[in-house]
N, C-alpha and C positions, 0 to 999 in steps of 0.2 A: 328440771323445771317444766319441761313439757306434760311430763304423768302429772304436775300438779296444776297448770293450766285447765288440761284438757278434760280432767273432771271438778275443775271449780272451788277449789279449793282454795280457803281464803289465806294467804301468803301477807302475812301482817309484817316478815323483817328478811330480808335475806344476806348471807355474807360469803364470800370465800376466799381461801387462803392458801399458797400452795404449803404443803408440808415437807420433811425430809427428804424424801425419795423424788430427787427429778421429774419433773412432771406431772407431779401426782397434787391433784389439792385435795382439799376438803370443804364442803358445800354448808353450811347450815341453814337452815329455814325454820322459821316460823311463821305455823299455821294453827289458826282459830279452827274451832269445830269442835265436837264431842268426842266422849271417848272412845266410841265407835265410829268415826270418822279417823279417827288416830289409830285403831285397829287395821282398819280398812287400809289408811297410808301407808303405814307399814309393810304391812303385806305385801301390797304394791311392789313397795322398794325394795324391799328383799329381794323379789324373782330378778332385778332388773342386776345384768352380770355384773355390771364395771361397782357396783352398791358392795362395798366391804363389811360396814356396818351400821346400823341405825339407831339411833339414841333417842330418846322421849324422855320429859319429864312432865 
């Protein structure tokens, strides 16, 4: 949440949920923007370690 803060992106729904493995959740968000802005996001998230995977649609 804070890589999405901290460069302004607009955060239109967010949810989270833990999944199977103890202590583990999973984050969703939605975020407005282009699809270079969703490029960009991405990106982002990828480099960050504890980020498994990232889905876009």
């Amino acid at each position: 949440m804070g890589k999405l803060r901290s460069h302004r992106y607009r955060v239109t729904d967010f949810h989270a949920y833990p999944v199977s493995e103890p202590g583990t959740w999973a984050a969703e968000y939605t975020v407005a923007g282009t699809t270079d802005d969703a490029r960009l996001l991405r990106g982002k998230l990828e480099r960050i370690p504890s980020v498994i995977e990232v889905h876009s649609r």
